[in-house]
N, C-alpha and C positions, 0 to 999 in steps of 0.2 A: 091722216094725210090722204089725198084724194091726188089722182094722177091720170090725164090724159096720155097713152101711149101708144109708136107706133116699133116696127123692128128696131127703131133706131135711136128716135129721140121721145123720152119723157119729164112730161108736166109736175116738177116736182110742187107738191101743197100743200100748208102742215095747217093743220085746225088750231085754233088755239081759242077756247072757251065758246064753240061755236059757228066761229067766224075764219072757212076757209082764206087762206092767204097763199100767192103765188109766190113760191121762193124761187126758185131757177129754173133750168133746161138742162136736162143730163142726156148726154150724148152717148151713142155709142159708134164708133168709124172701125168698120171691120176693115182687115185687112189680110191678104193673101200670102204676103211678104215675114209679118211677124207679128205678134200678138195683138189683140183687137185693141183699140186706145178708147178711155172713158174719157168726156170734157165736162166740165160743169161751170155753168156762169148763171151766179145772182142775178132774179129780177131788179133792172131799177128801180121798182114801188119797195121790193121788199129792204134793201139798199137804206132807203131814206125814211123808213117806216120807224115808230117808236118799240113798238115791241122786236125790232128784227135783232137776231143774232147768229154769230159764226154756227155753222151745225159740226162742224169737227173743228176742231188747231188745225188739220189739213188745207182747210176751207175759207181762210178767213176773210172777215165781212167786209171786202174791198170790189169795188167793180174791176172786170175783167175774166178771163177763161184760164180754167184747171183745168190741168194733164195730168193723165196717168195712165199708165198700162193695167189691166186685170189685175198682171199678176204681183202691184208694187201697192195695193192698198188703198187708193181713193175710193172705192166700193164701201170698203167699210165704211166710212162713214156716216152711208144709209145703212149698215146692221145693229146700231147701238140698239136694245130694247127701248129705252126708252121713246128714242126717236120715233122707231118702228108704229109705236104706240099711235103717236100724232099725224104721222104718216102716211097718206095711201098713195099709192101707186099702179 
């Protein structure tokens, strides 16, 4: 998986036999007040593509934006090994 990023937001990409694909936008909204929030939302190509699928049960493959705090788990679902594998970032 290949990933353009910056402090804030990365180009989530997963390879699959080859052929990078852009799967979403992972966020991150720091904050002063109380813990940093992670967002993640599905590309529409990847949405409506044949090979696409949920990357966690957390995640699942509907359009629209994920929440979550650091410290409640949405991260993980970019730590599977496997994932990791197909992954860059």
């Amino acid at each position: 998986m290949t990933a353009a990023s910056d402090a804030r937001n990365v180009e989530v990409h997963l390879d699959l036999d080859g052929s990078p694909q852009r799967v979403g936008l992972l966020r991150r909204h720091a904050s002063r007040q109380q813990a940093d929030t992670l967002t993640f939302e599905y590309d529409p190509a990847w949405l409506e593509g044949d090979q696409s699928f949920e990357l966690d049960p957390g995640l699942p493959l509907t359009a629209g934006l994920f929440e979550a705090t650091r410290s409640n788990g949405m991260a993980s679902a970019f730590e599977h090994d496997d994932l990791k594998r197909a992954l860059v970032i």
